[in-house]
C-alpha positions as CSV (number, residue, x, y, z in Angstrom):
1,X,0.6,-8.4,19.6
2,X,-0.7,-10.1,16.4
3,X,-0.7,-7.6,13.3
4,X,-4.8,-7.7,13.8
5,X,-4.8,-6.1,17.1
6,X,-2.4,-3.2,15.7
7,X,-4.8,-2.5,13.1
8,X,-7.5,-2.4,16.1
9,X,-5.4,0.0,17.9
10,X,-4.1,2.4,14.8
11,X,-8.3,2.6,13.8
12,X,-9.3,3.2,17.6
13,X,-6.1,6.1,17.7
14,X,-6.8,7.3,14.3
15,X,-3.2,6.4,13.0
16,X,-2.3,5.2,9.5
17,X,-0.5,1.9,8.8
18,X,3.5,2.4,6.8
19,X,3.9,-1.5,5.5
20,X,7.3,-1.8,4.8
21,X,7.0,-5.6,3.2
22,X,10.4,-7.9,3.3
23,X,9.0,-11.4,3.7
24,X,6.5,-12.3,1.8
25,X,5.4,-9.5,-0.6
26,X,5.3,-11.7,-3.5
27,X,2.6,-14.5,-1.5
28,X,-0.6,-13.8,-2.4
29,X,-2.1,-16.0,0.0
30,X,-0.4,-13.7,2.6
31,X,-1.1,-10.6,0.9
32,X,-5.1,-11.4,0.8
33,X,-4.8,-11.5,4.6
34,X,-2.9,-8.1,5.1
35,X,-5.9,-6.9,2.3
36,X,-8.7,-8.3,4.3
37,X,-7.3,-6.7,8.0
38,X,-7.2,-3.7,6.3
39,X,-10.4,-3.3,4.9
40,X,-11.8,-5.3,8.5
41,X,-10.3,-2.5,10.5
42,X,-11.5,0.6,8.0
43,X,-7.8,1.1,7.3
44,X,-8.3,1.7,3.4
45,X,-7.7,5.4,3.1
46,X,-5.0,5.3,5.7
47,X,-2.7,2.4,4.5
48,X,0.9,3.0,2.8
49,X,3.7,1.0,1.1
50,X,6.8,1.3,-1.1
51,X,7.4,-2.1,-0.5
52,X,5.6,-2.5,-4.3
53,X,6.0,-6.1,-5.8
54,X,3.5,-6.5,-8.4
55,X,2.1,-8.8,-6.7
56,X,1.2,-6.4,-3.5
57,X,0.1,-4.2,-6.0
58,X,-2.2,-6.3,-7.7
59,X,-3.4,-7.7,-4.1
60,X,-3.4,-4.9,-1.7
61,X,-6.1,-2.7,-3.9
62,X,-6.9,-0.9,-0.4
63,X,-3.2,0.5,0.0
64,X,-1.3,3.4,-1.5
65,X,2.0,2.5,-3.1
66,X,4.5,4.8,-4.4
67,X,4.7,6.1,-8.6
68,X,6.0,3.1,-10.8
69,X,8.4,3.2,-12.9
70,X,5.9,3.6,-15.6
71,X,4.3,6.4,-14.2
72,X,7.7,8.4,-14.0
73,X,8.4,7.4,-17.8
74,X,5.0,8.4,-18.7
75,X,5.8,12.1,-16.8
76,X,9.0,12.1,-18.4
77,X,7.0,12.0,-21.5
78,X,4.6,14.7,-20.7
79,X,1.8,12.4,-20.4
80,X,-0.8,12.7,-17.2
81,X,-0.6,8.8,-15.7
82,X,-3.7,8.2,-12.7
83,X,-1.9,9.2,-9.7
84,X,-4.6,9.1,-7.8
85,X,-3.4,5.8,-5.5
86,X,-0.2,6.6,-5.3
87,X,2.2,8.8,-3.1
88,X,5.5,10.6,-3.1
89,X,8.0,8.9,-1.0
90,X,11.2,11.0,-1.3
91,X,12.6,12.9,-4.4
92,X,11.7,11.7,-8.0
């Protein structure tokens, strides 16, 4: 099964996708492909990673990633950083 058809059958079952990236999280060539599957199989709002290289951040703009280590400092600070596409894996 290619990673296209999975993305077929998580939309047609109404499942999310958990990318857990080893190989090839810092390609963006590769990235742009796992982007445009996403978005080709309305996965957007149902996509999660902590597998978060800057450059799957930067690339995969349709997939939540966990807080950075920027956004915890700016908490620890009592600032408010945009949390809004991110999400809690574990403790802080």
């Amino acid at each position: 099964m290619t990673l296209d058809q999975a993305f077929a059958q998580c939309h047609e079952f109404n499942l999310g996708v958990m990318l857990d990236l080893k190989e090839g999280r810092d390609e963006v060539p590769f990235l742009k492909r796992i982007h445009g599957l996403i978005t080709k199989h309305g996965l957007a709002r149902a996509a999660i990673s902590f597998s978060g290289s800057d450059a799957a951040r930067n690339t995969l703009t349709n997939v939540r990633f966990t807080p950075t280590k920027d956004d915890f400092t700016q908490l620890a600070a009592g600032k408010r950083p945009n949390l809004s596409h991110r999400f809690w894996f574990g403790l802080p």
